[in-house]
N, C-alpha and C positions, 0 to 999 in steps of 0.2 A: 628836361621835360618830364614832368608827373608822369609815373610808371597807372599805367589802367588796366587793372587786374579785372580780366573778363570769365568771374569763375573761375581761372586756372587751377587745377592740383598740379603741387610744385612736381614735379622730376624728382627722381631720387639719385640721377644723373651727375655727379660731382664738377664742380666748375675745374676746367683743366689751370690751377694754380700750381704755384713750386712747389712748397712744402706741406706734402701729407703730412697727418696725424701721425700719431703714434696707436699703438694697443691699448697704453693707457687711458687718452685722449678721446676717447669714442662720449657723443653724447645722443644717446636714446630716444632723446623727446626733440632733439635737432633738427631743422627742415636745410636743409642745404641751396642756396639759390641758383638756379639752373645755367641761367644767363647774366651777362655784366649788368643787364637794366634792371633784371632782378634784384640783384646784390648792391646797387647802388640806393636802388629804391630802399632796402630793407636797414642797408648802412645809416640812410639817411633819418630814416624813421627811429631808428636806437640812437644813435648819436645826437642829432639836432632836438629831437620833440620829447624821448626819454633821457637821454641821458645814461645811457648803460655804460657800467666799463666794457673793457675787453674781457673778462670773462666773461661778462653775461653776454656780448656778444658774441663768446665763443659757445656759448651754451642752447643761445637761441639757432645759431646755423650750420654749428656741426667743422667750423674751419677753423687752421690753427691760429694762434695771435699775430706770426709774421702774414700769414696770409689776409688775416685782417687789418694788419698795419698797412702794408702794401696799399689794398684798398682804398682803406681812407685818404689815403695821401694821393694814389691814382685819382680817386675822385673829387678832390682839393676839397676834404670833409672835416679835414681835423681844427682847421681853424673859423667855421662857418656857424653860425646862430639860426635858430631858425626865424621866421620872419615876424615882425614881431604885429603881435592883433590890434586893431584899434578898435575903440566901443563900440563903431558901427558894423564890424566885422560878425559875420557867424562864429559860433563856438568851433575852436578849433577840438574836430574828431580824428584816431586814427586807428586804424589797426594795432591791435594790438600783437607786439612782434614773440610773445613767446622769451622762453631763455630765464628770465627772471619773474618767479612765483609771485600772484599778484594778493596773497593771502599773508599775514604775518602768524598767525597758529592755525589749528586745525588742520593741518599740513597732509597729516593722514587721511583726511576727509577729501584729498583731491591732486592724486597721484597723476604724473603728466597732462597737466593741464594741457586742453588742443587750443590752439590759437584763434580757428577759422567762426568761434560764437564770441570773440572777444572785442571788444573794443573800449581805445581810451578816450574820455572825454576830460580835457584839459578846462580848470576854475578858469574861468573870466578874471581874475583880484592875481590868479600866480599863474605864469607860465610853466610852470614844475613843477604845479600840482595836480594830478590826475584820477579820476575812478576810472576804475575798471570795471565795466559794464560785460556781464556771462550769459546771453539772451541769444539762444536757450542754455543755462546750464543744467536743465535734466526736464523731459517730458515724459508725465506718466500715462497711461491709460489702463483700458479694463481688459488688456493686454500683457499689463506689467511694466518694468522699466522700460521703456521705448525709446529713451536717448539719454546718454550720458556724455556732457565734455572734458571728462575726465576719468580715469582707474578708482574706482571706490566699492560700493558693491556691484554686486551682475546686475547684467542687464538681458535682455532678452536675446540679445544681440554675443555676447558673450558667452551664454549659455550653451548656445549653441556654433559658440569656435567660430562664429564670424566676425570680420574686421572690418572696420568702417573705414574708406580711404579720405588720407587729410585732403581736406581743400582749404579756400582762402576766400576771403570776402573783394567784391567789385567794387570798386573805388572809382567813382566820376566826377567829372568835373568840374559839378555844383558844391562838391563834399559828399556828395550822397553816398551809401554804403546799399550795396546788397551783399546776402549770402544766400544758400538754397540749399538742400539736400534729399534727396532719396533713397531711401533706408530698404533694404534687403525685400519685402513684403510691398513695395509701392509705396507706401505713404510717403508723402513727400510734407517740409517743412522750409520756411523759410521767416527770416527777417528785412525789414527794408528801416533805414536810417537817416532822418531827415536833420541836419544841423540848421537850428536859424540862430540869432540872434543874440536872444536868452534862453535857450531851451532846444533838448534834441529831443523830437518828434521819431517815433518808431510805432510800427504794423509788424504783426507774425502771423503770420496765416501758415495752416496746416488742411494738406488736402488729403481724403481719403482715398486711396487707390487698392485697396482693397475690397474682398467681398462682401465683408461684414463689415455691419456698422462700428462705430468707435464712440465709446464716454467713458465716463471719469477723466477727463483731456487736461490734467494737472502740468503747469507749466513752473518751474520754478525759475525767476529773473534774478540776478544777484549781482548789488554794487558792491564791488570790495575798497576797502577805504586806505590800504596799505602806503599807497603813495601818494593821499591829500594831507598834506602838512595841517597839522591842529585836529584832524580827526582819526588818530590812530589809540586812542584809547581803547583797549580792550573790553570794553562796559555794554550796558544796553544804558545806562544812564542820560548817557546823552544822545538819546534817539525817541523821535515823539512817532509812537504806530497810529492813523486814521486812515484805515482802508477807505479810497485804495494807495492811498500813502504812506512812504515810510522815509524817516527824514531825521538826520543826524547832525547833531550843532557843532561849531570848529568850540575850540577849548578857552578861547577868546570869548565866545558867546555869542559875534555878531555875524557868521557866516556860517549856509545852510546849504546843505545839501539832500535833495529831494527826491524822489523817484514813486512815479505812480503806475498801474498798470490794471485796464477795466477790461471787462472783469474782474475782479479779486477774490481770488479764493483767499490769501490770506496775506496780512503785511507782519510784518515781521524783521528780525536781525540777527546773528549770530552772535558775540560778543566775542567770540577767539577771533576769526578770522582778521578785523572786525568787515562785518557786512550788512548791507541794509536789503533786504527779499520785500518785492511786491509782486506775491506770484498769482499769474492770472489763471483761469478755467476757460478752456473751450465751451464753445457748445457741442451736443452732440453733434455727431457727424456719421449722417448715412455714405452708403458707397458712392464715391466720383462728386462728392461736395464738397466746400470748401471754408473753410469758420475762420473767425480772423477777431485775435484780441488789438488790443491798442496801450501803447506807452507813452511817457513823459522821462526825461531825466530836467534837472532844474539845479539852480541855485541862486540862492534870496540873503542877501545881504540885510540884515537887522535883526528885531527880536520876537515880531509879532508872530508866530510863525501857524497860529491858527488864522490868523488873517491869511493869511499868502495861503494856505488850502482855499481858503474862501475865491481868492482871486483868480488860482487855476483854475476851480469850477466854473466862475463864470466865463472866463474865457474862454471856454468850451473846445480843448484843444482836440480833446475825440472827434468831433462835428469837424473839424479843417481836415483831418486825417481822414475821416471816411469819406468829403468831399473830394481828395484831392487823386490823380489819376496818376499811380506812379508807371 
């Protein structure tokens, strides 16, 4: 039975297994699973839909490898597939479970990645090709850094010796994802995840809970391209920017990968990482209001690829997303 993550922040309560760690063995950015439904759910999430070894499984949950062995085999996981999609299926999305950096360079630019703004959205053409979708991975305002999902520079939050506690994204039964959090000051933030078809649908609304108003509401969104086979070249060469698009071609030429996000403050890509950013702008935001941008993730099989912006636009995915009542 699908594990339904309601908000939870994991425990930091260790599942009572045989064999602890060792001194050596401690892993810092590890979330430990609390419960067996936990640990089956998160087993199952590495194993069948990524593909992690045991180390990385041992790196995303903090337990040793007979304790992991144990597991899978309790869970009758080690010989199991995950299920396989058919064209009428939704895109398969997942949490992304942490353990294994979803960056190939600039590694320094993103010290313990947190897990709870991540998720993987698996190519429709490969079962075991993935982006990794960072939404939010940093919100700025006229405040300063106001949220970082990662160790890079300070943040406001930082500054001041505060620590933000992990949480985890809500996973339902349609696919749908939420996540939410409230930040030290009230402001609160979240994302919602809609998988269809051809395309995952996402809303981030940010509410002021503060006394004063909030601008400059700089969101930066980030696909990392590390685990979709044909698109790991380190280049911007193969990346076409039209705010509020940013879209990167497999090495093949005939398979795209998409990402749009309106407002747009600015499209853009990193070429170390490699990553494709379409970071949106809030609107201002008085006190106890609440602004909401709108996302696309996509992929377009061919070569036209100023056609296919065409056809997002008319298909007017914003207009379904502001219509729709999550």
């Amino acid at each position: 039975m699908l594990w339904i993550c309601r908000v939870a922040v994991f425990s930091l309560i260790c599942c009572c297994l045989a064999v602890p760690l060792s001194a050596e063995e401690t892993f810092p950015n590890a979330r430990k699973p609390a419960t067996d439904e936990e640990l089956k759910y998160w087993l199952e999430n590495m194993s069948l839909y990524h593909h992690y070894s045991l180390d990385e499984m041992q790196q995303a949950t903090g337990l040793s490898k007979p304790e992991i062995k144990s597991a899978l085999k309790r869970f009758e996981l080690q010989e199991r597939l995950a299920p396989e999609r058919k064209p009428a299926d939704i895109l398969t999305v997942k949490p992304y479970p942490g353990g294994r950096h979803p960056r190939i360079g600039f590694l320094e630019g993103a010290i313990n990645p947190q897990r709870e703004t991540k998720i993987s959205v698996f190519a429709p053409w490969d079962p075991a090709s993935y982006v990794v979708l960072d939404i939010p991975e940093a919100i700025w305002s006229n405040l300063g850094l106001t949220y970082l999902a990662h160790t890079h520079v300070p943040t406001i939050w930082t500054q001041q010796n505060k620590e933000l506690p992990p949480q985890e994204w809500s996973v339902y039964l349609d696919g749908s994802m939420v996540a939410r959090r409230r930040l030290p000051n009230g402001i609160e933030f979240g994302t919602i995840v809609l998988p269809l078809q051809k395309a995952v649908l996402m809303e981030m609304w940010l509410k002021n809970g503060t006394d004063e108003p909030l601008s400059r509401l700089r969101v930066q969104n980030c696909a990392m391209l590390k685990m979709m086979d044909g698109f790991t070249q380190q280049s911007n060469d193969n990346k076409v920017f039209r705010a509020p698009y940013a879209a990167c071609r497999s090495a093949k030429g005939n398979h795209w990968v998409i990402m749009g996000w309106t407002p747009c403050f600015k499209a853009w890509g990193n070429q170390k990482c490699p990553c494709l950013h379409s970071d949106p702008i809030f609107p201002d935001c008085p006190p106890g209001e609440i602004k909401r941008v709108y996302g696309i993730l996509t992929f377009y099989t061919g070569t036209d690829i100023e056609g296919e912006f065409k056809r997002l636009e008319k298909e007017n995915w914003k207009k379904y997303l502001m219509e729709r009542t999550f």
